[in-house]
N, C-alpha and C positions, 0 to 999 in steps of 0.2 A: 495606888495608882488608878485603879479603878474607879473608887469615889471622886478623884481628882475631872478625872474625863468626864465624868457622867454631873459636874458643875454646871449649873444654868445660865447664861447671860444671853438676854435680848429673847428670851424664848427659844435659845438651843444650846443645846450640849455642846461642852466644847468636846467630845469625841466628831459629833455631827460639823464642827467650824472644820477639824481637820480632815476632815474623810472630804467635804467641798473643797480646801486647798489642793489636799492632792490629786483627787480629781482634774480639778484648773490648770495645775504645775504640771502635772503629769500628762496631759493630754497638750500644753502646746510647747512642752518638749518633741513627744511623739506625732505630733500633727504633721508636719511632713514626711516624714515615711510614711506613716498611713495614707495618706494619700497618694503618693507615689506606689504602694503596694496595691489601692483597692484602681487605681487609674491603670494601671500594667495589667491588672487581673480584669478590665472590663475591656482595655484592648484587643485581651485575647479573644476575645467576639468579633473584634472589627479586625484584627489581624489577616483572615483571608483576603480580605479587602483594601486592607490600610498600607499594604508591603510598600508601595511607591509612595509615602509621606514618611514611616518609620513610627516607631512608638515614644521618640527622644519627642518629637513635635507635636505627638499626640497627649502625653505628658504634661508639656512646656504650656499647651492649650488649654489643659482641664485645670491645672494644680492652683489655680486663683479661682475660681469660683470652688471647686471641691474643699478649697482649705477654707474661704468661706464657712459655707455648708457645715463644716467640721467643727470649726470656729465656734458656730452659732450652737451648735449641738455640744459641743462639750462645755460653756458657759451654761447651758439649763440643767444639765446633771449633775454640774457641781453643786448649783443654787437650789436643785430640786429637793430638797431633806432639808433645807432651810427655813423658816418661817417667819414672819413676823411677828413682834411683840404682841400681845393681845391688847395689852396697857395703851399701844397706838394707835386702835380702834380703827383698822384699813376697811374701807369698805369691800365688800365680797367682790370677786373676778368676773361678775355679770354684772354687777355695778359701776357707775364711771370712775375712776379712783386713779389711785397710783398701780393697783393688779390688773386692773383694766389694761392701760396704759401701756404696762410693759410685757402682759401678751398678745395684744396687738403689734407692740412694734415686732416681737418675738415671730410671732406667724408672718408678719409681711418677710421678716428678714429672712424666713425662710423659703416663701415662694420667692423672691428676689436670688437668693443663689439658686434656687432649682432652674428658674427660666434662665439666667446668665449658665449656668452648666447645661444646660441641652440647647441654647443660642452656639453655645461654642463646639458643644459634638456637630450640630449643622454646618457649622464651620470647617473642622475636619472632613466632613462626609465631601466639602465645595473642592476642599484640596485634594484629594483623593480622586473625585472626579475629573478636575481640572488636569492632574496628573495623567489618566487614564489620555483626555482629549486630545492632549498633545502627541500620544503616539498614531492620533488617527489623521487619514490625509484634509480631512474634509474640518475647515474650520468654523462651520458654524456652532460646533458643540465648544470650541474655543468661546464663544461667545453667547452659546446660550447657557453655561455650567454658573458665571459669575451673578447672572441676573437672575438666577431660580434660586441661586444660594440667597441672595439680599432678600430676596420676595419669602423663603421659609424662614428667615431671622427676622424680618418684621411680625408672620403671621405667629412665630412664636411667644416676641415681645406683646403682640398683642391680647394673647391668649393669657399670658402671665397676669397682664397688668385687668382684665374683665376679671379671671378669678381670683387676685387681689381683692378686687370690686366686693366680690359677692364673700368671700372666708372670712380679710381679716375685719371691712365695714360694714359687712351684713348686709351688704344693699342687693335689690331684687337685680340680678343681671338680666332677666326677662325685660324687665319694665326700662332697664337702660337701652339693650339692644332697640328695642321697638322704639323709645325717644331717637335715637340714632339714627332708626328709620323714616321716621316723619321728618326730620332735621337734615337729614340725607339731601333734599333739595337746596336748602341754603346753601349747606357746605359745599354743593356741588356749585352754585354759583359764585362765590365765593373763592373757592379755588380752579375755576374754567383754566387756566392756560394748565397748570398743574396736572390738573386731568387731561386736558388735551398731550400734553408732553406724556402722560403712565401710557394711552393710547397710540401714541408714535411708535413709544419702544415695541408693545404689541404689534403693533403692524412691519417693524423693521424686521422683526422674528418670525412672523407669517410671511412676507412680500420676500426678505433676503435683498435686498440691492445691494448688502456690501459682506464682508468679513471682515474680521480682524485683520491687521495688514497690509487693507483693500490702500490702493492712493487713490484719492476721490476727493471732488472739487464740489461745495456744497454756496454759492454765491461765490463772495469773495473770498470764502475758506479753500486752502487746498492742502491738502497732505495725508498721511497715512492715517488710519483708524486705530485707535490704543484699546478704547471699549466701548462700551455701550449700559447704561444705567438705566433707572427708573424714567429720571427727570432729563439726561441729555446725554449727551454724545462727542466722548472725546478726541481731539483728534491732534497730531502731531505734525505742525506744520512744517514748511519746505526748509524756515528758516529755525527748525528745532519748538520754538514756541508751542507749549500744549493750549488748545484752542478748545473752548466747552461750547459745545454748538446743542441750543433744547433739541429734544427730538421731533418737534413740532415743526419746525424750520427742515428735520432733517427727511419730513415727507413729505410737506409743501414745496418746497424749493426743489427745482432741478438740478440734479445729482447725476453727476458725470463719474462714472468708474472707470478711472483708468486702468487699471490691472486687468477690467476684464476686457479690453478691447485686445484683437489679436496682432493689428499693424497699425503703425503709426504714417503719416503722411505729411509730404514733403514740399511746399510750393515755392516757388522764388523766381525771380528774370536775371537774364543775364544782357548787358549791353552793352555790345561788342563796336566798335570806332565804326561811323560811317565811311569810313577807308578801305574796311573789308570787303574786298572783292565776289560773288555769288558764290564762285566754287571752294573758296574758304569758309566762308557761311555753310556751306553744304557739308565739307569735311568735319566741321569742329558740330552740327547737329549728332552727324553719324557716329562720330565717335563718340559723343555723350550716352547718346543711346548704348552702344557697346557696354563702356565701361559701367552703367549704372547695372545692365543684364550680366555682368560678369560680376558682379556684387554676391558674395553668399548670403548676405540678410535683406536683399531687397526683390520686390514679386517683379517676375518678368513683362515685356510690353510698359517702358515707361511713358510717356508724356515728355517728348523736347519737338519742339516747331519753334519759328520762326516766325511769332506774332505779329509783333507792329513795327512800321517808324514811330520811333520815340523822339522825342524833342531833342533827344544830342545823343541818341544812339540806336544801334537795331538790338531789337527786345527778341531774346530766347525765352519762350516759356519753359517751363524743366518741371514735370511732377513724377512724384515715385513714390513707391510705398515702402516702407522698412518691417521685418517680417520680425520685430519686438515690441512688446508693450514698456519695457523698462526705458524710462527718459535721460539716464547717463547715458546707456548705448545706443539709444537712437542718436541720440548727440556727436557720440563717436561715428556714426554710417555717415552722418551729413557730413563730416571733416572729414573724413576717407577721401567720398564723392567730390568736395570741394578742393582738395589738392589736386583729384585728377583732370578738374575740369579747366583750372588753372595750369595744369599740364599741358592739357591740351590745346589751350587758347595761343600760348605761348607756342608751342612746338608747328601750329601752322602759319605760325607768324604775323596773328591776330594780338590784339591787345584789349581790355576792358575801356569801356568808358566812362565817363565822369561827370555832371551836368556843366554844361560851356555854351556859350555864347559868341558869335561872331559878328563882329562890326565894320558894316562897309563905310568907309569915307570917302566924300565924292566934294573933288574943287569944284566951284563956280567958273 
């Protein structure tokens, strides 16, 4: 049996063909549990902190890049006791060849899963955060959690892909950076709006003019704020439509926060028949007045006089404030108001007017 195994073909034993099969067979049998065991055993480091995401998500996150990783690592220890033919004449692994060739791809393939597995722990760490945010009252950490998360998975990606650069190509990463630097001006012009929008979001995070939430009117944009990115600024307009507004627009342009305003205001006429008598006019002011001050969401001291003559009617002015920022219920104070002032027009025996015209006709 012995002799049998210890037979040569291609420059290896076939004891060494099967110790590599089982290896291979054996390891992507067991490649997921193992990875599910060494992912559970590395959460329990992040467990004091991870309790509000759970370890099922934390799992769910690693188990593609770790099986990667594992993938890659159990394919070279099978092949590692293998060799090639001598008869084939391969040129040496610091020569360009076919060994060349395939430890290069071998080491990129390995820094590619290692940065895709700690791109995706940054990712856990953004939910976990994010998680925490939401118990706080204050919503700017709602919206500064998602943009620091994106900013450490680029500077990871980036960091992956420089020592790429320099392991698996050999190239001086010194002498790239500094090209980078000198070049640095082009790309800067080259990409100006680009930069101008990374520069916006910067300053929406230092200045604050909105939150997550926020209802804000940005031009012709209006509606709630969803998030806030590198490049722009999403927002969720009145008629549902997600609206991508750069962030460039969203510190040049005048930006109205509705939410943060504390009352809303109310202006309109009312014109009442030129039939109305003074002390009718006087009655239907006064009690405007009244009822707008017997309003629970409206600030006392309104605004009703007795303006102008109007072209076909006498003009009430009416102003009032409403003590909400929310625009269904302001809507609802102004119909309140509006039924009762229709109450009262009616109840002194006044009527609205209409735009009309009168026609004298005179015989010869």
């Amino acid at each position: 049996m012995n002799e049998y195994l210890d037979q040569v073909y291609l420059g290896n034993t076939i004891k060494d063909y099967l110790l590599s099969a089982s290896i291979l067979i054996g390891g992507l049998i067991l490649k997921k549990y193992i990875s599910n065991l060494l992912n559970w055993i590395l959460y329990r480091t992040f467990r004091r902190y991870g309790k509000t995401v759970g370890v099922k998500k934390f799992i769910e996150l690693l188990s593609a890049p770790f099986g990667l990783l594992l993938l890659i690592t159990i394919i070279y220890f099978s092949f590692y006791r293998l060799s090639f033919p001598l008869e084939w004449e391969m040129a040496a692994v610091k020569d360009f060849g076919v060994r060349f060739v395939f430890v290069q791809i071998f080491e990129g393939a390995i820094i590619f899963a290692i940065t895709w597995y700690v791109i995706r722990i940054v990712e856990f760490i953004g939910l976990v955060m994010a998680a925490r945010a939401e118990l706080t009252e204050s919503k700017l950490d709602d919206q500064f959690v998602p943009f620091m998360k994106s900013a450490m998975k680029v500077v990871v990606a980036g960091a992956g892909f420089v020592f790429m650069l320099g392991a698996v190509f050999n190239l001086d990463v010194v002498s790239i950076l500094t090209g980078l630097g000198i070049g640095g001006l082009a790309f800067a012009l080259a990409a100006k709006e680009t930069l101008e929008n990374l520069l916006g979001s910067f300053t929406i995070f230092l200045d604050k003019p909105f939150k997550l939430g926020d209802l804000v009117k940005v031009g012709e944009v209006e509606g709630r704020v969803e998030g806030v990115g590198f490049r722009s600024t999403r927002i969720r307009a009145l008629d549902r439509t997600l609206v991508t507004v750069p962030n460039k627009k969203m510190v040049d342009f005048e930006l109205l926060n509705d939410t943060e305003r504390e009352v809303r205001r109310a202006k309109f006429n009312i014109g009442l028949l030129y039939s109305t008598e003074e002390g009718q006019l006087k009655t239907v002011v006064d009690e405007i007045v009244k009822a707008i001050d017997d309003h629970p969401l409206t600030e006392p001291d309104p605004v009703v006089r007795f303006l102008e003559f109007g072209a076909s009617s006498l003009d009430i002015l009416v102003i009032y404030l409403a003590r909400t920022p929310d625009l269904s219920e302001f809507a609802k104070v102004r119909e309140e108001i509006n039924y009762k002032i229709m109450e009262i027009v009616k109840r002194n025996g006044c009527d609205f007017a209409f735009p009309s015209r009168t026609i004298y006709m005179q015989k010869d």
